[in-house]
ROLUMLUM-319967 format. One record per residue (C-alpha): y, z, x; residue in one letter; residue number from 0. Coordinates in steps of 0.001 Angstrom, whole numbers. Each point is the difference from the previous one (the first is absolute). Layout:
% residues N
<pator><north>Y</north><up>Z</up><east>X</east><residu>A</residu><num>NUM</num></pator>
...
END
This chain:
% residues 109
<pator><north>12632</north><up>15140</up><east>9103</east><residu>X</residu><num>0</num></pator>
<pator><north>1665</north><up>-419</up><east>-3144</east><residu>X</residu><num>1</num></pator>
<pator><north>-663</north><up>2009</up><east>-3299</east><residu>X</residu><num>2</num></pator>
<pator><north>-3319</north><up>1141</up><east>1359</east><residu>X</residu><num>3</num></pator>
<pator><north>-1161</north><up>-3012</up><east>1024</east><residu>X</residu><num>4</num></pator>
<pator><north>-1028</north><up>-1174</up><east>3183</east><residu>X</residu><num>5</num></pator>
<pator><north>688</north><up>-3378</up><east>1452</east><residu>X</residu><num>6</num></pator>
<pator><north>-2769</north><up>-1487</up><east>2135</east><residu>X</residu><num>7</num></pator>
<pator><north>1061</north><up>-2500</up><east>2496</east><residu>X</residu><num>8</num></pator>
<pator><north>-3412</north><up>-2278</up><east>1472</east><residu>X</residu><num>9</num></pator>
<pator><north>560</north><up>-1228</up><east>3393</east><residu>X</residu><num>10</num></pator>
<pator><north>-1948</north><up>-2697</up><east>2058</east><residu>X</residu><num>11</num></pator>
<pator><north>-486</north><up>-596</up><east>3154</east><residu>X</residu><num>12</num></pator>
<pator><north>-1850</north><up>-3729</up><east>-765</east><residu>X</residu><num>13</num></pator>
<pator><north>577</north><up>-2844</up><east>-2084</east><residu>X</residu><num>14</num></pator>
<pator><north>-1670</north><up>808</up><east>-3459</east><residu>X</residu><num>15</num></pator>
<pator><north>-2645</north><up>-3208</up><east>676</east><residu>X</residu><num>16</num></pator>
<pator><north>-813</north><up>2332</up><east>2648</east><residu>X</residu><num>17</num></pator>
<pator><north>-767</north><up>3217</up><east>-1607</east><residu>X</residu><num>18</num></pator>
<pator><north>-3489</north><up>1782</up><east>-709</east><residu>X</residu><num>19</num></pator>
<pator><north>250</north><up>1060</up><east>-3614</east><residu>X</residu><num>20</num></pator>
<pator><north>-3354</north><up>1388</up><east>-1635</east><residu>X</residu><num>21</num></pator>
<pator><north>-917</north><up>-1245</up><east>-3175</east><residu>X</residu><num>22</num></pator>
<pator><north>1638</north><up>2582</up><east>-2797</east><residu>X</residu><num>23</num></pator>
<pator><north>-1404</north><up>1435</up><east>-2695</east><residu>X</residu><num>24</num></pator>
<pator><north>2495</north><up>-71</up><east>-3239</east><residu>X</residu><num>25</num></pator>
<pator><north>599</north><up>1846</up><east>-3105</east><residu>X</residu><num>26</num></pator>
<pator><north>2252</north><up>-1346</up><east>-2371</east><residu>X</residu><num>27</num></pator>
<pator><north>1018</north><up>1786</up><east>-3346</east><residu>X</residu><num>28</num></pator>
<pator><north>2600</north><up>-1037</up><east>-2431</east><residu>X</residu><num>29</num></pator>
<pator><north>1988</north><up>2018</up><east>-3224</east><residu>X</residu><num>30</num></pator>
<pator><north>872</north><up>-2683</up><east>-2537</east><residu>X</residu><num>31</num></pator>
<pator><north>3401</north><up>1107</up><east>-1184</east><residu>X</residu><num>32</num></pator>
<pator><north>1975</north><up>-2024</up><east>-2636</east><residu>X</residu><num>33</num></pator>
<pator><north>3624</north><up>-7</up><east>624</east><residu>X</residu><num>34</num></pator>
<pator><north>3092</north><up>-2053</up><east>-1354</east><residu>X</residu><num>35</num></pator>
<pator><north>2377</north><up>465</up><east>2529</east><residu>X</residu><num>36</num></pator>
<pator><north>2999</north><up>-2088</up><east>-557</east><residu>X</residu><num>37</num></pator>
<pator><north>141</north><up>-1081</up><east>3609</east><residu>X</residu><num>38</num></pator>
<pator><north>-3810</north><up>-1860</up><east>-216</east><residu>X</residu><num>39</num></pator>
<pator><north>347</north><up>-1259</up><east>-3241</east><residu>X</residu><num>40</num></pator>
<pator><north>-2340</north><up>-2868</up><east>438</east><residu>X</residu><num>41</num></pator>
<pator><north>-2407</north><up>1905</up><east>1718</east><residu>X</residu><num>42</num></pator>
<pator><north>-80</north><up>3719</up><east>-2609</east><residu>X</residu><num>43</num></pator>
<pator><north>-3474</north><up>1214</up><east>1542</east><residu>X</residu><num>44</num></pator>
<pator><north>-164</north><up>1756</up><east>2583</east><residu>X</residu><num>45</num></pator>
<pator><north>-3229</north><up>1212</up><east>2054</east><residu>X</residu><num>46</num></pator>
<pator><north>23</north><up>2966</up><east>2733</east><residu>X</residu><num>47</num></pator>
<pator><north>-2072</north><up>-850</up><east>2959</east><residu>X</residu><num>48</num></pator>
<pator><north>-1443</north><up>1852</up><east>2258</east><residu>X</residu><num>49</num></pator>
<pator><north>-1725</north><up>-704</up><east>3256</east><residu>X</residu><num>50</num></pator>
<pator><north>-2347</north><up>1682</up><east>2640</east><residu>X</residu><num>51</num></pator>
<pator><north>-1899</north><up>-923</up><east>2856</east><residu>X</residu><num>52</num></pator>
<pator><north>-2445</north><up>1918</up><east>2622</east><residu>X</residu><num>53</num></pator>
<pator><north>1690</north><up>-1511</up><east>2563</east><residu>X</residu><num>54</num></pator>
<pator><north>3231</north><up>-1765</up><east>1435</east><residu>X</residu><num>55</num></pator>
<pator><north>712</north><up>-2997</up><east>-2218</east><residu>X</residu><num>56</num></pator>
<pator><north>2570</north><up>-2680</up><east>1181</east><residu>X</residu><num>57</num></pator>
<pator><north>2350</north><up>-1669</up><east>-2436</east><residu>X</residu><num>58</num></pator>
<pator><north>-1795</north><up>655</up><east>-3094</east><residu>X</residu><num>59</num></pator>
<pator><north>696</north><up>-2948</up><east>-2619</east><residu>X</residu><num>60</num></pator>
<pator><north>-711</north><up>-425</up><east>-3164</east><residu>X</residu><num>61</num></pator>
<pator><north>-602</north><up>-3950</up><east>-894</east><residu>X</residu><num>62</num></pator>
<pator><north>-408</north><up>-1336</up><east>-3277</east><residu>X</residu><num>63</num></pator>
<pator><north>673</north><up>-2999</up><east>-2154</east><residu>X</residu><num>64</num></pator>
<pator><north>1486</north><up>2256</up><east>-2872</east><residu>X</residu><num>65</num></pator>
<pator><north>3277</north><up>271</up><east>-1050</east><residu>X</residu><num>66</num></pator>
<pator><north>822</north><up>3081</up><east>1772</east><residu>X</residu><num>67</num></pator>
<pator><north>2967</north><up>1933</up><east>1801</east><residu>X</residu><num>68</num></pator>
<pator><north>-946</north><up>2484</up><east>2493</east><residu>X</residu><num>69</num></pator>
<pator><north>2184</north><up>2933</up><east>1102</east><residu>X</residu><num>70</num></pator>
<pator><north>-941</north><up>-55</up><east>3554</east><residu>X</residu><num>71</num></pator>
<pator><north>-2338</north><up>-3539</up><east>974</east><residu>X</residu><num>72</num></pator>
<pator><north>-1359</north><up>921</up><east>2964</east><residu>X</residu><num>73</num></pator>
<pator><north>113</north><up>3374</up><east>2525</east><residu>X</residu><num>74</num></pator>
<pator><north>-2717</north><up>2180</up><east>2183</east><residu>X</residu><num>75</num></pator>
<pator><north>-2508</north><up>2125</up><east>-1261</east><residu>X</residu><num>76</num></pator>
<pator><north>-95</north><up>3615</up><east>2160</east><residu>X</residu><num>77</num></pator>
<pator><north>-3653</north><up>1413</up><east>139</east><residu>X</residu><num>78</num></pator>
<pator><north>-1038</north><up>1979</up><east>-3163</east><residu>X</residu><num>79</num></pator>
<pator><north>3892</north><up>156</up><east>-1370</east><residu>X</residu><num>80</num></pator>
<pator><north>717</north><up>-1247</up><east>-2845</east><residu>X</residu><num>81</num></pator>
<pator><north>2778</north><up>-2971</up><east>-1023</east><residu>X</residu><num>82</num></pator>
<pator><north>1235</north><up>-803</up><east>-3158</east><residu>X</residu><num>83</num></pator>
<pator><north>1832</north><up>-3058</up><east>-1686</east><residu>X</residu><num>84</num></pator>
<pator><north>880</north><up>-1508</up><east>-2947</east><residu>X</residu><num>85</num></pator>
<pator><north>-1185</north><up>-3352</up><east>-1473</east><residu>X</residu><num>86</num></pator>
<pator><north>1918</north><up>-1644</up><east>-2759</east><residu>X</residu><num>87</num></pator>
<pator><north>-1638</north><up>-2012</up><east>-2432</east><residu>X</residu><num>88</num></pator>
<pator><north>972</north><up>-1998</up><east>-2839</east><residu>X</residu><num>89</num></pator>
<pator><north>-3676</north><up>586</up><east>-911</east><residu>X</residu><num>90</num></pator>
<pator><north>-863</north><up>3416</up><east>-2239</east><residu>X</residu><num>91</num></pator>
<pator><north>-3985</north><up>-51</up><east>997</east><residu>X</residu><num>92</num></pator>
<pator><north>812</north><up>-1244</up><east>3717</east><residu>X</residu><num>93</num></pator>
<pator><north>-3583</north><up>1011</up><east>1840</east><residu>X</residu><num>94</num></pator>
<pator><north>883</north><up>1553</up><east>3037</east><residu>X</residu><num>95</num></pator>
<pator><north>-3809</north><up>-792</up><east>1459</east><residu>X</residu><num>96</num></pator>
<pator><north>537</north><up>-3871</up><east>-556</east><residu>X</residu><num>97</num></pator>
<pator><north>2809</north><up>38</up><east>2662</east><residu>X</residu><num>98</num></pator>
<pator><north>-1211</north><up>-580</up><east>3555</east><residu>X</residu><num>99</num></pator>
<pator><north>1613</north><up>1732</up><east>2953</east><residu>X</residu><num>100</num></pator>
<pator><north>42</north><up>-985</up><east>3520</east><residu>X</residu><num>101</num></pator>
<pator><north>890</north><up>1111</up><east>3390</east><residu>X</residu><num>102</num></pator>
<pator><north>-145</north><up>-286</up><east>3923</east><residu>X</residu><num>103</num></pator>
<pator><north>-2942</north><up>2137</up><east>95</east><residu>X</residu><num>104</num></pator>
<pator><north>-2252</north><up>-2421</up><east>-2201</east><residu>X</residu><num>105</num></pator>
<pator><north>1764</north><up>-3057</up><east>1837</east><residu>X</residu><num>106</num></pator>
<pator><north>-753</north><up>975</up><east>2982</east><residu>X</residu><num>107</num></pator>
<pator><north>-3727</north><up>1238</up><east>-683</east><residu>X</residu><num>108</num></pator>
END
């Protein structure tokens, strides 16, 4: 545990081909927030993410053919917790809902 947070550690027991994931039901909001931060220059807007599924997701991804940088680009979903990223665009009107997602659980299904 570190500064209130916990740290979740998935193990398993099969190869990940092998798994039974059930297909996941997703909610996906975003804050547009506009920053210049010298350190992302070429990329000043910045968009909070955040993610939620009903059930286990396995390595979340977000895929897309924008110019994007992702703070985290791809991790698990825990049941009805939420996760939250950053995406860094060089775009000001970047639309969240025109990026596509993917995962084990819809690979697998």
């Amino acid at each position: 545990m570190k500064s209130g947070n916990t740290v979740v550690k998935n193990y398993f027991f099969k190869k990940f081909k092998e798994l039974k994931l059930p297909k996941a039901v997703i909610s996906i909001s975003s804050i547009p927030t506009i920053e210049n931060d010298e350190k992302n220059a070429s990329y000043p807007f910045e968009y909070h993410i955040s993610v939620k599924s009903d059930v286990f997701v396995k390595s979340f991804a977000y895929i897309s053919e924008e110019d994007i940088i992702l703070s985290d680009n791809f991790f698990d979903l825990e049941p009805n917790i939420s996760r939250e990223f950053k995406i860094y665009s060089k775009k000001k009107d970047l639309n969240i809902a025109d990026l596509e997602f993917i995962s084990l659980n819809q690979l697998l299904n």
